[in-house]
PDB file of N, CA, C and O in Angstrom:
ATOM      1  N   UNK A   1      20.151 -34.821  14.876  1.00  0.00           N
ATOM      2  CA  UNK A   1      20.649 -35.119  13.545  1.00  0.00           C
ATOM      3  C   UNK A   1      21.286 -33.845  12.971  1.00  0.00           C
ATOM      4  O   UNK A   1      20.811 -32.713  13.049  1.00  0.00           O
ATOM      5  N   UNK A   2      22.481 -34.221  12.359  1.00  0.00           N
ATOM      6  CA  UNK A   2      23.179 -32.810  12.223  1.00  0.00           C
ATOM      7  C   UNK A   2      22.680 -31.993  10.635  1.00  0.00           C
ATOM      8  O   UNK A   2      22.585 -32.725   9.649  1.00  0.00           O
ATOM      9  N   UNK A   3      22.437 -30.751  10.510  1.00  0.00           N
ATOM     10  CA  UNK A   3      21.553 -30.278   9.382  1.00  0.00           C
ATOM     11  C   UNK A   3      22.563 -30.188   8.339  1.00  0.00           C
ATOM     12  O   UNK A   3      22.128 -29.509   7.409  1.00  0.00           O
ATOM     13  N   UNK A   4      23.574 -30.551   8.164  1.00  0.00           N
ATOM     14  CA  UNK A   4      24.875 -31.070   6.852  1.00  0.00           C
ATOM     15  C   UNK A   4      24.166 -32.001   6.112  1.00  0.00           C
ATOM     16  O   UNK A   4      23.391 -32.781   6.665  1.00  0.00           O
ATOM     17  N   UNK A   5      24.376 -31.997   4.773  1.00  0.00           N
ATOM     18  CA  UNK A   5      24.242 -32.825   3.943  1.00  0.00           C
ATOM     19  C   UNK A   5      25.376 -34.319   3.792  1.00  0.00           C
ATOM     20  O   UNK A   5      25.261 -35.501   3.468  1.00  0.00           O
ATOM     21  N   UNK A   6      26.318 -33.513   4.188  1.00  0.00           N
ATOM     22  CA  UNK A   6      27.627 -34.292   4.559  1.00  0.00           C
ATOM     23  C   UNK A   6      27.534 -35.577   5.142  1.00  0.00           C
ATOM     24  O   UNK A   6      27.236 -35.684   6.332  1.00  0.00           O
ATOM     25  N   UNK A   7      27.855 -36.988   4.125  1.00  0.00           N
ATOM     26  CA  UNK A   7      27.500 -38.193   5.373  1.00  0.00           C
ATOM     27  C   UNK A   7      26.709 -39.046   5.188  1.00  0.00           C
ATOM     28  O   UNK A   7      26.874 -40.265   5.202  1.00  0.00           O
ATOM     29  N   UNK A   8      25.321 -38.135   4.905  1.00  0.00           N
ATOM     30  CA  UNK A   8      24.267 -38.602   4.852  1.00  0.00           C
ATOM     31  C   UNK A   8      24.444 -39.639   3.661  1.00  0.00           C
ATOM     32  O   UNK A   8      25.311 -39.785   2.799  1.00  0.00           O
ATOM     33  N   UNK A   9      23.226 -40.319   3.981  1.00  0.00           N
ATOM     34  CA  UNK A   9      22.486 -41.548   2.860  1.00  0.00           C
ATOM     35  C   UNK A   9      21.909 -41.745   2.271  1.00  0.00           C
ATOM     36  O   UNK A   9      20.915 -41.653   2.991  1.00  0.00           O
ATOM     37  N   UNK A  10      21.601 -41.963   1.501  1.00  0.00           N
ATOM     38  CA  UNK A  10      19.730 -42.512   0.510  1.00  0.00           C
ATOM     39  C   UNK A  10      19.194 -43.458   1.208  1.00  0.00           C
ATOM     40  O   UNK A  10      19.731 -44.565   1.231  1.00  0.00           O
ATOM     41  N   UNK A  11      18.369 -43.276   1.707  1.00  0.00           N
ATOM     42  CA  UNK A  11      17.573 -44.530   2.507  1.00  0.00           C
ATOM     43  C   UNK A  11      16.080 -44.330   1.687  1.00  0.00           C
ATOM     44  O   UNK A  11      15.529 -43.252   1.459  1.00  0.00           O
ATOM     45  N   UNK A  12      15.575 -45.748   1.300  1.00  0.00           N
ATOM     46  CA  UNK A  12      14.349 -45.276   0.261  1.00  0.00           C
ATOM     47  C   UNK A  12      13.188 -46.150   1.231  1.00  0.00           C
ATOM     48  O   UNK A  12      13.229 -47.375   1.347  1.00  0.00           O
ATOM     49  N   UNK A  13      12.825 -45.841   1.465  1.00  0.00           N
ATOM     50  CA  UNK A  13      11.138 -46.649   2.726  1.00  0.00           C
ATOM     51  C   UNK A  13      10.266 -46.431   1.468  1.00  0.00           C
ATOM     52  O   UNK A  13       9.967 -45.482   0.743  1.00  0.00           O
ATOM     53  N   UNK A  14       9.942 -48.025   1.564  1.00  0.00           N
ATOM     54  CA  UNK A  14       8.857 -48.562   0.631  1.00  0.00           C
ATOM     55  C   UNK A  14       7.373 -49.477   1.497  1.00  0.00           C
ATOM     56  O   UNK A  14       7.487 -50.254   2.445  1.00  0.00           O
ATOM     57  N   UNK A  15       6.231 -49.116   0.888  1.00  0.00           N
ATOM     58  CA  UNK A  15       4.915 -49.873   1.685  1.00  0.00           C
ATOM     59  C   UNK A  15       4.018 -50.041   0.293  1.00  0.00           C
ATOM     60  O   UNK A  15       3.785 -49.185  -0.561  1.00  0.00           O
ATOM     61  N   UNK A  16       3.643 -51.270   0.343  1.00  0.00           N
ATOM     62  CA  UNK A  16       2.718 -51.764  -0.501  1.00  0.00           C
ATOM     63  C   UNK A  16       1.246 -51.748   0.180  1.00  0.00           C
ATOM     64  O   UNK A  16       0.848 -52.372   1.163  1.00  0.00           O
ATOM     65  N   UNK A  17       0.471 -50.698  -0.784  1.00  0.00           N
ATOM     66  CA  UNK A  17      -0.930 -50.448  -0.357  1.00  0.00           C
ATOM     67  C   UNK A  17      -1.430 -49.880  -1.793  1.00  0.00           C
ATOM     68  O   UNK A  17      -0.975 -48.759  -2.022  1.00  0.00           O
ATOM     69  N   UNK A  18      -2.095 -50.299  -2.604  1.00  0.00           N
ATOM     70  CA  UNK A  18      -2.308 -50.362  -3.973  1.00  0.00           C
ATOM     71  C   UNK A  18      -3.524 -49.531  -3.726  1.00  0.00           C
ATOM     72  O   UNK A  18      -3.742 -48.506  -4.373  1.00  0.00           O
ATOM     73  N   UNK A  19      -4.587 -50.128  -2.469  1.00  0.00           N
ATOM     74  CA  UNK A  19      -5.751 -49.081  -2.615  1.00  0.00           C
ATOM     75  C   UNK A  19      -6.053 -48.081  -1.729  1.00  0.00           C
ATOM     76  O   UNK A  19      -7.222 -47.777  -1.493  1.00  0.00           O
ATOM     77  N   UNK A  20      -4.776 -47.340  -1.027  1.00  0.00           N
ATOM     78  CA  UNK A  20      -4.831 -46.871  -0.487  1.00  0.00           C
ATOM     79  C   UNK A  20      -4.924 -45.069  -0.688  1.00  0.00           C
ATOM     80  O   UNK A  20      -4.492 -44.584  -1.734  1.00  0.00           O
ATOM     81  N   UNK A  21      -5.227 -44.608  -0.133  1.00  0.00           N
ATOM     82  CA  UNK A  21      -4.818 -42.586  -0.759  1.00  0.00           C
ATOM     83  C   UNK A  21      -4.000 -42.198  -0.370  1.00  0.00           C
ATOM     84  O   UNK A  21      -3.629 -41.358  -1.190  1.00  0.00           O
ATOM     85  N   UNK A  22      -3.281 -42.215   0.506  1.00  0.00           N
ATOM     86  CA  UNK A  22      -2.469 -41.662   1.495  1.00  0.00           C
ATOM     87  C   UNK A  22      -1.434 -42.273   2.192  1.00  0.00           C
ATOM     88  O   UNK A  22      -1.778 -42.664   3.307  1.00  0.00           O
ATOM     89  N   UNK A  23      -0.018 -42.526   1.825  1.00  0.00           N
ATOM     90  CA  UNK A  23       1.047 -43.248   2.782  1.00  0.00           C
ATOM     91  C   UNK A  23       1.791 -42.301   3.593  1.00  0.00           C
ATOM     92  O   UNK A  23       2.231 -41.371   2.917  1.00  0.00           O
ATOM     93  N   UNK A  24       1.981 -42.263   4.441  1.00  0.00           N
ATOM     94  CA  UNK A  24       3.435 -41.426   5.176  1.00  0.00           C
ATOM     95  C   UNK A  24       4.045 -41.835   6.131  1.00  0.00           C
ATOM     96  O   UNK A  24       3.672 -42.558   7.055  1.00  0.00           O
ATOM     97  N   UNK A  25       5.126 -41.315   5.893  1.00  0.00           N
ATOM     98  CA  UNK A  25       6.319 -42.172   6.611  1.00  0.00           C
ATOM     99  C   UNK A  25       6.508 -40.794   7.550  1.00  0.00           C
ATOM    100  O   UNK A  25       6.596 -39.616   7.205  1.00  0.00           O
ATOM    101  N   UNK A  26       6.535 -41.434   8.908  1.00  0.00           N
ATOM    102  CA  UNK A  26       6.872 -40.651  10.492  1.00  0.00           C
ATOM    103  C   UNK A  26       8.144 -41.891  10.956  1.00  0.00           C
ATOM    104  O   UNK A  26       8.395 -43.074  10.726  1.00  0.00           O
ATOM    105  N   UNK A  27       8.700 -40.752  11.737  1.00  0.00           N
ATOM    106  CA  UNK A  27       9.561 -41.553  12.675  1.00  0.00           C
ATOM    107  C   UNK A  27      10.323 -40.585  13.655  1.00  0.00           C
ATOM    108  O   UNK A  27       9.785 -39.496  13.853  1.00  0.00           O
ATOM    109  N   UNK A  28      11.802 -40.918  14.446  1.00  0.00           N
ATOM    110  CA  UNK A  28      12.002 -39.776  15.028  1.00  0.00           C
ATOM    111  C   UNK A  28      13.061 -39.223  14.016  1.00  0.00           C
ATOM    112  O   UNK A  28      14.027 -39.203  14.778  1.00  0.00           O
ATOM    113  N   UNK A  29      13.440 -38.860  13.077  1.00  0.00           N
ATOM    114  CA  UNK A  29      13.912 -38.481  11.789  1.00  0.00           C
ATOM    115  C   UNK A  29      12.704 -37.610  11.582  1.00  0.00           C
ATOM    116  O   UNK A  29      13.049 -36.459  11.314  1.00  0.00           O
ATOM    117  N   UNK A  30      11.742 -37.735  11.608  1.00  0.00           N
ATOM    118  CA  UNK A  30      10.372 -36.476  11.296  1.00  0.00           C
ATOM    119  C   UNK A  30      10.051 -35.828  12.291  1.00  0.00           C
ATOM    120  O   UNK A  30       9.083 -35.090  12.107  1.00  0.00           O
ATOM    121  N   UNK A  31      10.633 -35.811  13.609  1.00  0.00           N
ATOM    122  CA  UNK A  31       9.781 -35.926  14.512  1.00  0.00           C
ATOM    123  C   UNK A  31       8.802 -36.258  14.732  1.00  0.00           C
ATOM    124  O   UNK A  31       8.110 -35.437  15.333  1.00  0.00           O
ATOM    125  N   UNK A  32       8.089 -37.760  14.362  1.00  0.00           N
ATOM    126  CA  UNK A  32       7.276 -37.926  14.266  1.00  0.00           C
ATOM    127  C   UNK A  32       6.039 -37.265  13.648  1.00  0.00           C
ATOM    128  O   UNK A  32       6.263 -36.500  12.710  1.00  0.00           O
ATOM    129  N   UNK A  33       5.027 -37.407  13.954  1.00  0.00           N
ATOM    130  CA  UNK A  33       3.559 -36.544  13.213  1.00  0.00           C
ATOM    131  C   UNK A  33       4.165 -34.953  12.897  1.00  0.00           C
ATOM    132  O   UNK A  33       3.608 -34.425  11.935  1.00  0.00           O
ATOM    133  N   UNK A  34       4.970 -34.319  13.409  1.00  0.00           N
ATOM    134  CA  UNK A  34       5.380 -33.187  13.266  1.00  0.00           C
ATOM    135  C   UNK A  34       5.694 -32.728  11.870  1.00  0.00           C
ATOM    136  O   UNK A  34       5.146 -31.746  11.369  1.00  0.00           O
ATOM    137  N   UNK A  35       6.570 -33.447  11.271  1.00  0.00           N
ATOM    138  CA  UNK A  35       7.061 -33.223   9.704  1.00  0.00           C
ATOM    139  C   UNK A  35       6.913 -34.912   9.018  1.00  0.00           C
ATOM    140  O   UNK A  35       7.840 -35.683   8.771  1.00  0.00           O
ATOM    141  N   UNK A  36       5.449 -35.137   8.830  1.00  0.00           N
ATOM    142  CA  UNK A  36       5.595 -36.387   8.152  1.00  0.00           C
ATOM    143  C   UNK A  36       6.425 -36.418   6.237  1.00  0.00           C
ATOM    144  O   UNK A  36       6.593 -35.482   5.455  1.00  0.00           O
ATOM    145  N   UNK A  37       6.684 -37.589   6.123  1.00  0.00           N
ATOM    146  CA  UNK A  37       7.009 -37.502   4.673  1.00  0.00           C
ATOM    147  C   UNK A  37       5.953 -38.268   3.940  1.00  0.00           C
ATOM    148  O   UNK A  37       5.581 -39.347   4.399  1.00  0.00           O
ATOM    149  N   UNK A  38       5.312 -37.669   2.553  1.00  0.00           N
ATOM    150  CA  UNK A  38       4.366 -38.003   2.100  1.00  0.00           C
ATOM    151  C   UNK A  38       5.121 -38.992   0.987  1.00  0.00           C
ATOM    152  O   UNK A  38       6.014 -38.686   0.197  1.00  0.00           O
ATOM    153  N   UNK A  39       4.332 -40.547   1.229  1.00  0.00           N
ATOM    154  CA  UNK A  39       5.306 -41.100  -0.304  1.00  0.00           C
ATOM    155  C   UNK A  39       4.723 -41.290  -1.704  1.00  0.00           C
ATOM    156  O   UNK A  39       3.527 -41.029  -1.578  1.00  0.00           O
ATOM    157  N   UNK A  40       4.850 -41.456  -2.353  1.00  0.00           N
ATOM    158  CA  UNK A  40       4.640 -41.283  -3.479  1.00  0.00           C
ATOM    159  C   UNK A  40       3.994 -42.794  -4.150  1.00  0.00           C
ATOM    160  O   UNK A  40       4.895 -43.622  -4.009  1.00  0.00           O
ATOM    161  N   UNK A  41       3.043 -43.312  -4.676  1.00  0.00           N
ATOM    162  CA  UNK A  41       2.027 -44.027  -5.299  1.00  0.00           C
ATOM    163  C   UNK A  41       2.900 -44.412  -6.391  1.00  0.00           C
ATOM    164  O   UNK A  41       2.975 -43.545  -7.261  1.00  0.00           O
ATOM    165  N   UNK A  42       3.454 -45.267  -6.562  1.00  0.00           N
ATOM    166  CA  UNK A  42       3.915 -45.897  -8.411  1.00  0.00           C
ATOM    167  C   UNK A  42       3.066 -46.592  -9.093  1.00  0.00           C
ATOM    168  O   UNK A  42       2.020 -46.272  -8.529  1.00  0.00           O
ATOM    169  N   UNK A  43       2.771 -47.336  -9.929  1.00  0.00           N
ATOM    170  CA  UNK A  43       2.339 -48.139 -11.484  1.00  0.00           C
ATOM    171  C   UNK A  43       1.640 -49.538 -10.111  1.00  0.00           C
ATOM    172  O   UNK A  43       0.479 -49.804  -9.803  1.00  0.00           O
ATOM    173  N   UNK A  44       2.482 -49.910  -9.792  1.00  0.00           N
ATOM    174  CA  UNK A  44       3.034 -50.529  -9.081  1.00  0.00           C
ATOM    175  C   UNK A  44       1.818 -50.924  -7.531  1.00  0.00           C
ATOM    176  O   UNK A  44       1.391 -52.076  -7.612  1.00  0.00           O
ATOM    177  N   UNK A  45       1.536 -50.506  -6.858  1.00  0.00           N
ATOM    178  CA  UNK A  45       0.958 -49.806  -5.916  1.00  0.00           C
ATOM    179  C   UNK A  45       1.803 -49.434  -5.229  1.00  0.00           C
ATOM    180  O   UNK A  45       1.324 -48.703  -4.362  1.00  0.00           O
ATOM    181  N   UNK A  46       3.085 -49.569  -5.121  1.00  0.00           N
ATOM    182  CA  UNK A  46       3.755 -49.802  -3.975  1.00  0.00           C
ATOM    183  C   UNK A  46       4.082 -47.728  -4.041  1.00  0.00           C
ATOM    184  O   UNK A  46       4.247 -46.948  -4.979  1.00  0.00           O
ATOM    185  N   UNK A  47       4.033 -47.546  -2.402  1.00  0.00           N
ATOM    186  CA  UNK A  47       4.142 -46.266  -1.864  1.00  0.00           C
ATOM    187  C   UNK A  47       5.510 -46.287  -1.768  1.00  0.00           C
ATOM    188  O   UNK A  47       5.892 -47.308  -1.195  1.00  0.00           O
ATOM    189  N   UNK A  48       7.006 -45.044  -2.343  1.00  0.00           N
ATOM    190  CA  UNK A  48       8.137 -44.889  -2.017  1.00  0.00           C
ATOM    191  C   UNK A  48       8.210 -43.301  -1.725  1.00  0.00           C
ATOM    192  O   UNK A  48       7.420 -42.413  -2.045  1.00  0.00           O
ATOM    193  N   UNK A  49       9.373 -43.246  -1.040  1.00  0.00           N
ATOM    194  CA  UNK A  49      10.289 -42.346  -0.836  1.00  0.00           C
ATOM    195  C   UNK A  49      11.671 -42.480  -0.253  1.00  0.00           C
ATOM    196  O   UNK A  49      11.848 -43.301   0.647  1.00  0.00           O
ATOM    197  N   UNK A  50      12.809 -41.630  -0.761  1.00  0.00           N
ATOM    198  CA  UNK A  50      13.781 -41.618  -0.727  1.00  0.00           C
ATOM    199  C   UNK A  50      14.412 -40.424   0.516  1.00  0.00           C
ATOM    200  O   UNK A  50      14.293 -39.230   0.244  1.00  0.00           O
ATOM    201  N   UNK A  51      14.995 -40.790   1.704  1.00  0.00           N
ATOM    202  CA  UNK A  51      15.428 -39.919   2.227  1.00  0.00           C
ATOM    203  C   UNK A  51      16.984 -39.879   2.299  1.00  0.00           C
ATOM    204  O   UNK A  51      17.791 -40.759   2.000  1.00  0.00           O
ATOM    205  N   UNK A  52      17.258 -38.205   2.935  1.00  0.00           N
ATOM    206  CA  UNK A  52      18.780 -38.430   3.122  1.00  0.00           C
ATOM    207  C   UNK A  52      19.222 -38.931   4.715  1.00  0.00           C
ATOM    208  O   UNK A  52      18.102 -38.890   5.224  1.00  0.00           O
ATOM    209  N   UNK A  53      19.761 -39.192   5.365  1.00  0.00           N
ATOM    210  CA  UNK A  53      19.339 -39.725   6.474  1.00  0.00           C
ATOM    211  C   UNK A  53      21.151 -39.717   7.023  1.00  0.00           C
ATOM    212  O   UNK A  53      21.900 -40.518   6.464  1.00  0.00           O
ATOM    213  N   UNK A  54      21.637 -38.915   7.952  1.00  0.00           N
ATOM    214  CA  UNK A  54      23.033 -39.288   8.545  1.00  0.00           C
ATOM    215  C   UNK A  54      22.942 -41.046   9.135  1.00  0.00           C
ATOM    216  O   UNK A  54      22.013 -41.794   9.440  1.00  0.00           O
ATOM    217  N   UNK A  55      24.033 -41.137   9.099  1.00  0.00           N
ATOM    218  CA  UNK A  55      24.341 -42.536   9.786  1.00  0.00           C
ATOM    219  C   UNK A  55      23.982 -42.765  10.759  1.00  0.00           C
ATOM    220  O   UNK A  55      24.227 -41.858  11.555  1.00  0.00           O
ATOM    221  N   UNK A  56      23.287 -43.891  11.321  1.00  0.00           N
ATOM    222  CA  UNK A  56      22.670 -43.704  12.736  1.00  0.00           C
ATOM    223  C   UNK A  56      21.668 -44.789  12.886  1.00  0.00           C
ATOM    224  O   UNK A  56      21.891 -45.753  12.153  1.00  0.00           O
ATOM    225  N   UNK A  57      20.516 -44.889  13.722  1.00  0.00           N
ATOM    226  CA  UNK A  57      19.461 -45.875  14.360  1.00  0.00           C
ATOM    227  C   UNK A  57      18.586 -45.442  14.352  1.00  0.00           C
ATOM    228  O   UNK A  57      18.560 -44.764  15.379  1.00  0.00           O
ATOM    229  N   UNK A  58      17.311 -45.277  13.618  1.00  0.00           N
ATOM    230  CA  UNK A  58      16.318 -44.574  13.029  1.00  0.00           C
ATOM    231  C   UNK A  58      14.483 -45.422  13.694  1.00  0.00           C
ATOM    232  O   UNK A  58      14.206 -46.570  13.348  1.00  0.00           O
ATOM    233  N   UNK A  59      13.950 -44.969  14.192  1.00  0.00           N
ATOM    234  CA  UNK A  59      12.656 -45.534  14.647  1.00  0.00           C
ATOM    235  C   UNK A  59      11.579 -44.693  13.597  1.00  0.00           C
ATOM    236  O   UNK A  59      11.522 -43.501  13.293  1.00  0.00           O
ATOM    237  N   UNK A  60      10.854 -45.738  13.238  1.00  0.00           N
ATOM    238  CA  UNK A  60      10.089 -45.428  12.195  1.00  0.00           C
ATOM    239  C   UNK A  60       8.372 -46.323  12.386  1.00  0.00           C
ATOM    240  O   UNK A  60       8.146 -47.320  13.071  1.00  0.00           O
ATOM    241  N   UNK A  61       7.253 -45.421  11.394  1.00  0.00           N
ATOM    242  CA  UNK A  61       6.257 -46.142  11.288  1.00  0.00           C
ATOM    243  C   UNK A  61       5.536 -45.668  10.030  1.00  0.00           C
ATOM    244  O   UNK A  61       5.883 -44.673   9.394  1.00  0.00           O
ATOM    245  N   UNK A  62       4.568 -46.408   9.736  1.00  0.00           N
ATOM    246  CA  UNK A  62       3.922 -45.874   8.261  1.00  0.00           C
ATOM    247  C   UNK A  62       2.757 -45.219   9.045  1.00  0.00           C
ATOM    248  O   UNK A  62       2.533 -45.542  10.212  1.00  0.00           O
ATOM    249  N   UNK A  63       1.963 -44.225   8.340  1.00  0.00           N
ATOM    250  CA  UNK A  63       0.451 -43.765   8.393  1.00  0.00           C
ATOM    251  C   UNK A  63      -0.189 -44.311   7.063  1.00  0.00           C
ATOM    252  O   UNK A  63       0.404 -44.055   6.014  1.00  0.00           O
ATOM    253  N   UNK A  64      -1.200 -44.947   7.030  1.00  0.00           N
ATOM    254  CA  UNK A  64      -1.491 -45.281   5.957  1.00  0.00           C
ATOM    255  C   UNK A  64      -3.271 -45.287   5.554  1.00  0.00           C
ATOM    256  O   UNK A  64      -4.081 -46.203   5.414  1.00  0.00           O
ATOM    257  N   UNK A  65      -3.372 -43.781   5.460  1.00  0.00           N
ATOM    258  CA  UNK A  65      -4.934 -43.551   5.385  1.00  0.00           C
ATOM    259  C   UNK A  65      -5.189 -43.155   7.175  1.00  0.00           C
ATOM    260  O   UNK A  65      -6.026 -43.578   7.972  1.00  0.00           O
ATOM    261  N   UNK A  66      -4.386 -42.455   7.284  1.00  0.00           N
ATOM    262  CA  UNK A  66      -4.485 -42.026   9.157  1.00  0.00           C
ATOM    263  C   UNK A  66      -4.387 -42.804  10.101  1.00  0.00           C
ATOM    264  O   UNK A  66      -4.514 -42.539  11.296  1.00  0.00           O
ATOM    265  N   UNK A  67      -4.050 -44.266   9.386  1.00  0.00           N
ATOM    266  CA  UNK A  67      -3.410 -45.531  10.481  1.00  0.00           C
ATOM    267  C   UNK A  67      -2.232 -46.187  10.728  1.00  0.00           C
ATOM    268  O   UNK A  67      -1.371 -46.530   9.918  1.00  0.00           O
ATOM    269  N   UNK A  68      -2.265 -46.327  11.868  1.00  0.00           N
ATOM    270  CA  UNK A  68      -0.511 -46.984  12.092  1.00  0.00           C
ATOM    271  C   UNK A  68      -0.577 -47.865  11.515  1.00  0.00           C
ATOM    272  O   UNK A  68      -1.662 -48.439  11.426  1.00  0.00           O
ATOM    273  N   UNK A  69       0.410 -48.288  10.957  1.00  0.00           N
ATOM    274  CA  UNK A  69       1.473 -49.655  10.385  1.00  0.00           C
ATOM    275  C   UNK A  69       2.644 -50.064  10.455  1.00  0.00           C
ATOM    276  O   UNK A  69       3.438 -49.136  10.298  1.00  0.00           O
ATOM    277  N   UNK A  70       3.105 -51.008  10.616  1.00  0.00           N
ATOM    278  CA  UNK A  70       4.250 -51.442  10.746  1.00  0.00           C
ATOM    279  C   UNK A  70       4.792 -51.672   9.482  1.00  0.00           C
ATOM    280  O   UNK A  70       3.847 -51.936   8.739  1.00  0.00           O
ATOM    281  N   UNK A  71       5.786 -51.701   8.903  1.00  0.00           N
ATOM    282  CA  UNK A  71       6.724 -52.038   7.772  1.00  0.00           C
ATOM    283  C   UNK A  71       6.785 -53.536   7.979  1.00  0.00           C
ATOM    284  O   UNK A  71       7.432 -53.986   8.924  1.00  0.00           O
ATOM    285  N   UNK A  72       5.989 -54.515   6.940  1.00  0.00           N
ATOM    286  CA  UNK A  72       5.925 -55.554   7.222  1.00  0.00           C
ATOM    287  C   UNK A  72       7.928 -55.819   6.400  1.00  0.00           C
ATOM    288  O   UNK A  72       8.697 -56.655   6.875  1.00  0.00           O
ATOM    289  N   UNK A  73       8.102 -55.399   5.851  1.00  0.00           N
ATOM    290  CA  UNK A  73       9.719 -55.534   5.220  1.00  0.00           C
ATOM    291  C   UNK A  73      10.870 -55.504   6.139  1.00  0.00           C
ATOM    292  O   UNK A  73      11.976 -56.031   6.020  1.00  0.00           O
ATOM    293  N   UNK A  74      10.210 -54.527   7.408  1.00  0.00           N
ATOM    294  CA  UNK A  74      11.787 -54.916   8.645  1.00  0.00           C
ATOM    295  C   UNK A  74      11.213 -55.741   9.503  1.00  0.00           C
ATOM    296  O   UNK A  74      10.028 -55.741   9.838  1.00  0.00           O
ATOM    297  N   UNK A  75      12.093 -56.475   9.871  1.00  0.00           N
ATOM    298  CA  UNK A  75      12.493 -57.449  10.919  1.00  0.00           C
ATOM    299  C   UNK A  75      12.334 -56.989  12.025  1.00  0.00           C
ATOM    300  O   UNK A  75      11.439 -57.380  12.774  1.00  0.00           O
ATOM    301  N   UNK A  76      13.234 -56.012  12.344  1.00  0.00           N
ATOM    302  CA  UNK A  76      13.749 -55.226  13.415  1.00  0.00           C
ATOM    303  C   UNK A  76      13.361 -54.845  13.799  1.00  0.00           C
ATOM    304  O   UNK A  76      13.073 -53.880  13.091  1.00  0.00           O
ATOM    305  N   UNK A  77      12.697 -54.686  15.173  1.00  0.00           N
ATOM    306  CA  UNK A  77      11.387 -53.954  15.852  1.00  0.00           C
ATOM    307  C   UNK A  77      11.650 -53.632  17.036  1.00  0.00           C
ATOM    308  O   UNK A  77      12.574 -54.339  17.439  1.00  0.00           O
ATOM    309  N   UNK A  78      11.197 -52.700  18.033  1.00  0.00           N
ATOM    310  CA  UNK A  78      11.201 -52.649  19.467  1.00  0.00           C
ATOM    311  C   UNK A  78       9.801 -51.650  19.924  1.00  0.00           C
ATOM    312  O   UNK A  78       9.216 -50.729  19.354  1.00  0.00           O
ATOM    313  N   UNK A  79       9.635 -52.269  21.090  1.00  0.00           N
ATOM    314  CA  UNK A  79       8.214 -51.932  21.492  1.00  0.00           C
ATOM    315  C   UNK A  79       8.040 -50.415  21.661  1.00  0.00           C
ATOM    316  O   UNK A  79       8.763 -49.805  22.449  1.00  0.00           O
ATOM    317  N   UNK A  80       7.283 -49.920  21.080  1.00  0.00           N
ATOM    318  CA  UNK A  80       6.619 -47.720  21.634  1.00  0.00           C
ATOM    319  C   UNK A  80       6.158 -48.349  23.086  1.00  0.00           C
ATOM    320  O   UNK A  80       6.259 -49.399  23.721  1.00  0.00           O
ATOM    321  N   UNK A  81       5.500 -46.827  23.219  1.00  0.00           N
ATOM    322  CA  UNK A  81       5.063 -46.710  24.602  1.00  0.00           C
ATOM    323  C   UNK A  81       3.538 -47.018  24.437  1.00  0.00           C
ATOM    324  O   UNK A  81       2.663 -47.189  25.286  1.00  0.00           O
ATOM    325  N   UNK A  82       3.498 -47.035  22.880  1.00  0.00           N
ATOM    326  CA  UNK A  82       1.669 -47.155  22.761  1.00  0.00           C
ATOM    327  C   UNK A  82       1.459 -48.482  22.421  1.00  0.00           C
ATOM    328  O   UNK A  82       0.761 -48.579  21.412  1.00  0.00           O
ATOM    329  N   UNK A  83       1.820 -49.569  22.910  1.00  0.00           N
ATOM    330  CA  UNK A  83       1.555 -50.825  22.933  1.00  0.00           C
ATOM    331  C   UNK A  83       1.494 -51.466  21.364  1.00  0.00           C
ATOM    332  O   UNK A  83       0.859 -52.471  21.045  1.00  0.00           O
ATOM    333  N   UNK A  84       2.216 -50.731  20.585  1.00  0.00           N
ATOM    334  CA  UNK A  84       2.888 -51.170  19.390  1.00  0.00           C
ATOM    335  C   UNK A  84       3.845 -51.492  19.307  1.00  0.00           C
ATOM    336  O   UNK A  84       4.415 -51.768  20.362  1.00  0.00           O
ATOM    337  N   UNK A  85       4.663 -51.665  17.898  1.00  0.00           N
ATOM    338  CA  UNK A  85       6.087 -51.749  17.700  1.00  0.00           C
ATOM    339  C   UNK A  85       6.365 -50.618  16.705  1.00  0.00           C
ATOM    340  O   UNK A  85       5.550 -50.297  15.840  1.00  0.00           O
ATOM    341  N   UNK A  86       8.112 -49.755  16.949  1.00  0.00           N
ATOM    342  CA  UNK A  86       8.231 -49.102  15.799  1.00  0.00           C
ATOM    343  C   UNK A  86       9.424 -49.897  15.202  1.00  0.00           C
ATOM    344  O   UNK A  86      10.318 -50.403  15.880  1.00  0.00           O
ATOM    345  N   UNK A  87       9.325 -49.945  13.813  1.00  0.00           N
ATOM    346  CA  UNK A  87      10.243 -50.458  12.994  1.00  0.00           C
ATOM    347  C   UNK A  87      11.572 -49.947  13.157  1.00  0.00           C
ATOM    348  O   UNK A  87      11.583 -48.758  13.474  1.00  0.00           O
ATOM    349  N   UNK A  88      12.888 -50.579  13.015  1.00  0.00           N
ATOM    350  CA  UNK A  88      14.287 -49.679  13.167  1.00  0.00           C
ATOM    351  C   UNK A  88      14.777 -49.751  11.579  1.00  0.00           C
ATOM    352  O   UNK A  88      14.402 -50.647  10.822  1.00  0.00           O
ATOM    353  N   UNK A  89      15.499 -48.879  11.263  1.00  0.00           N
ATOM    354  CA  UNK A  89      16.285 -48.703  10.068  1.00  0.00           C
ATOM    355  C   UNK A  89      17.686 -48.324  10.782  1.00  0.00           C
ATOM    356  O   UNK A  89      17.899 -47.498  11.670  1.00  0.00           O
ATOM    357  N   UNK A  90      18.599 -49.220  10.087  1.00  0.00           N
ATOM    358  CA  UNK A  90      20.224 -48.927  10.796  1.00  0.00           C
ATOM    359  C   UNK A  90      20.598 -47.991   9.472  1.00  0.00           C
ATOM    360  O   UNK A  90      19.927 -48.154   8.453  1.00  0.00           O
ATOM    361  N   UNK A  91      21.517 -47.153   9.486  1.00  0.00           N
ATOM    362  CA  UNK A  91      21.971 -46.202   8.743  1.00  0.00           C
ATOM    363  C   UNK A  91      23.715 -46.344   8.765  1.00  0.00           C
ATOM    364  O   UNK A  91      24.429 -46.009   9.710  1.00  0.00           O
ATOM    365  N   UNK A  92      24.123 -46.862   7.617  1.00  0.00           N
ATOM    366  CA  UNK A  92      25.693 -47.179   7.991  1.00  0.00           C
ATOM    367  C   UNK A  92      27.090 -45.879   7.368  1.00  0.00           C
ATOM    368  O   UNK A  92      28.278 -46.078   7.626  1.00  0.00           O
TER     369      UNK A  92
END
């Protein structure tokens, strides 16, 4: 992913978990567990954050209290190697 701001997008990843402590969003955009993004708790329960994200095909998953989740909001899925699915985000 090129380190320009240039291009890039607002892509906002949202997860509804009202009683939860902890959401974060991994994917290969974070390198995974490496640089997770922590999201933010609203009124609401719902967990957001806003990234900038170049155009592109994005594999993603939630942590949610130190557990995998899937983004029940995408469709779009293809199988990991760990007998899950990671969610895709297209970036236009």
């Amino acid at each position: 992913m090129a380190t320009r701001t240039t291009g890039r997008k607002r892509q906002t990843f949202a997860f509804n978990a009202p009683g939860a402590l902890s959401v974060q969003l991994v994917g290969d955009f974070t390198q995974w567990q490496e640089k997770p993004i922590s999201l933010k708790r609203a009124a609401d329960g719902v967990w957001r954050a806003t990234v900038l994200l170049a155009p592109g095909t994005y594999h993603y998953r939630f942590l949610v209290d130190g557990e995998w989740r899937d983004d029940p909001e995408c469709t779009l899925r293809v199988n990991n190697p760990f007998g899950s699915e990671n969610s895709v985000c297209e970036v236009g």
